[in-house]
N, C-alpha and C positions, 0 to 999 in steps of 0.2 A: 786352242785359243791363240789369238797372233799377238803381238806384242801390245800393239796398240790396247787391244783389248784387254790385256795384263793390266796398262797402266791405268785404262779407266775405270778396271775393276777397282785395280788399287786404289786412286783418289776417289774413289765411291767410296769405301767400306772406309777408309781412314777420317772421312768423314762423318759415318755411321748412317749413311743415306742406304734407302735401298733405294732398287732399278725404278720405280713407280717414282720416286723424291726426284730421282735425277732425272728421269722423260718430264717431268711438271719443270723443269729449270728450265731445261734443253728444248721445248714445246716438240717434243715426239712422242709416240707410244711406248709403254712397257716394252714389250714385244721386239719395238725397234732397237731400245739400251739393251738386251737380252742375245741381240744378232751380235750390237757392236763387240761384247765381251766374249762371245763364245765362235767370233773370227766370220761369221758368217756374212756380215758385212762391214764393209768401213764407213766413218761418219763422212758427210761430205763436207765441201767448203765453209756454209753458210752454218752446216752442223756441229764441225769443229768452232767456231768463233763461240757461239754457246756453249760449249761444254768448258773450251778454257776457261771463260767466264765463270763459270755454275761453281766449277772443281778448283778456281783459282790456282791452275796450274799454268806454265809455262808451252807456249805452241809446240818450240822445239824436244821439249822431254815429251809432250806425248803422242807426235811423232815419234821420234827416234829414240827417245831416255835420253839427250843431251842435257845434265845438268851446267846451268850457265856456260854454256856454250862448249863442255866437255862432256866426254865419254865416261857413263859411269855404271859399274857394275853391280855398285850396292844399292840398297833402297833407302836411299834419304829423303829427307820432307820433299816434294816438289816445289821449286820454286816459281812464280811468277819469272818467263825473261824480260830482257830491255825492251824488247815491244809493249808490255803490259806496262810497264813504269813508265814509257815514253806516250802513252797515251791521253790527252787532258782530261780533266774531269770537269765536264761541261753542263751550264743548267738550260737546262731542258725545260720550253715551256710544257706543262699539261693543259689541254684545253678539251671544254667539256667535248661530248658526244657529237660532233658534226651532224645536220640533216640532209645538208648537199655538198658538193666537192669544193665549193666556190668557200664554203668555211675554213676547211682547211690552204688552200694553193691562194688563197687573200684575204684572214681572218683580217678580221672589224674592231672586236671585242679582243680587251687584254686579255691573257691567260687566267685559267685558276690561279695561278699558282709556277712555280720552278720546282722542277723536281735536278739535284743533283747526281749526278751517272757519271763515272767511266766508260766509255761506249766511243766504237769507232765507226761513226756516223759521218754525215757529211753534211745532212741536213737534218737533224734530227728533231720532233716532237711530238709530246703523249699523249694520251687518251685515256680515261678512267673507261674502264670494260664497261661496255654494257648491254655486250651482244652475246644471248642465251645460245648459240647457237653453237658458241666457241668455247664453251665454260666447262668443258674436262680438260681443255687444253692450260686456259688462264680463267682460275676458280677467284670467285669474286669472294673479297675487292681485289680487281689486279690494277694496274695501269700499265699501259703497255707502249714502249718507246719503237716509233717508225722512223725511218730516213724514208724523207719524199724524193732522196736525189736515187736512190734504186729502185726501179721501174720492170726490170728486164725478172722472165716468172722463172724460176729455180722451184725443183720438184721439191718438193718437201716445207718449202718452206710458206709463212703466214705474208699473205697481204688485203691491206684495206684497200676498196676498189669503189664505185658507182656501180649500183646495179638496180636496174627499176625506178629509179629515184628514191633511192636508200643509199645510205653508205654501211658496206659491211665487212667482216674480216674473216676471210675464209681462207686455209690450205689447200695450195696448188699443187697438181698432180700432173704430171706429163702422161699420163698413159691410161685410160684416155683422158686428153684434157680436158682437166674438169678443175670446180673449186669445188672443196668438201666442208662439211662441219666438225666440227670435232665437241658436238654437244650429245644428248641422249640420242641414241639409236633411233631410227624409227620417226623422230618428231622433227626434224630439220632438213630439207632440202640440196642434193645435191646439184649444181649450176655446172651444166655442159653448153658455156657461152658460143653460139656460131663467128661471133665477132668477139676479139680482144675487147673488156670492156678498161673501162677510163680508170687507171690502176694511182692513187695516191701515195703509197709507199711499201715499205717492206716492214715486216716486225723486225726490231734488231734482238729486244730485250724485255722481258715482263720482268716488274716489281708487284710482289701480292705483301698488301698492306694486310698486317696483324694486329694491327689496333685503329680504334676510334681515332 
């Protein structure tokens, strides 16, 4: 197990989460939290941002275990560093379900609603789920915060796109490029687009509502 993987075990278990709690935070697989802690793989960019998030720990401790910005050899709480506190906490509109791109990149109608995030966006806002395709990933009710200002496909990660004249949000794969579902087996469609389609943003962050 490499280090990294110590600490994410550690902020897992201190949380009492298992590997299944923390892939639903991080929108990855079991399997995938399972490589990160037992060394076989490290998280990536976009995978890191989520898990500091989930684990509310500090970038540079789970990198490195620097506690605020020192070398430490014992196991103390992790703390959030000064990147996470310097963060704002920004309200996000949610707005409902989009039918074409032109809802989103020039909505008409005010929002449902604000939803409040710490979230390092650029252009950030939400969407109540309400694509079955995606729902192991983000189990309804979620809503789920995009930045339309990231465009550029990073393997692993969620985006809403145009496709057919739907809008939908599916996991991008580099190898072979494809978008995937991350709903039942079998019932949802894999898209191996020949042409880039018209990409609306990135998932940054899921919120799953527990109550009415």
């Amino acid at each position: 197990m490499t280090q990294i993987g110590q600490r994410i075990r550690e902020a897992r278990t201190r949380r009492s989460w298992s590997q299944a709690r923390l892939a639903e935070a991080t929108m990855v697989s079991q399997p995938t939290v399972a490589n990160w802690e037992n060394g076989s793989h490290s998280p990536r960019e976009a995978a890191l941002e989520r898990l500091t998030t989930a684990l509310e720990v500090g970038r540079l401790w789970l990198l490195e275990g620097h506690m605020n910005g020192a070398n430490s050899n014992s196991s103390p709480e992790p703390v959030a560093d000064v990147g996470y506190f310097a963060t704002p906490i920004l309200h996000i509109p949610v707005f409902p379900w989009p039918h074409d791109a032109s809802q989103i990149e020039n909505p008409s109608n005010p929002p449902l609603r604000h939803l409040a995030a710490s979230v390092q966006a650029k252009s950030p806002f939400a969407l109540d789920c309400e694509d079955r395709a995606i729902r192991r990933a983000f189990p309804a009710p979620s809503t789920i915060i995009f930045d339309r200002d990231v465009k550029q496909l990073s393997d692993g990660a969620f985006y809403l796109f145009e496709w057919q004249n739907s809008v939908l949000v599916r996991r991008w794969r580099d190898t072979p490029a494809r978008f995937e579902p991350a709903g039942d087996p079998g019932r949802f469609e894999t898209i191996f687009p020949e042409e880039r389609p018209h990409i609306l943003g990135r998932a940054v962050m899921a919120i799953r509502c527990l109550v009415d």
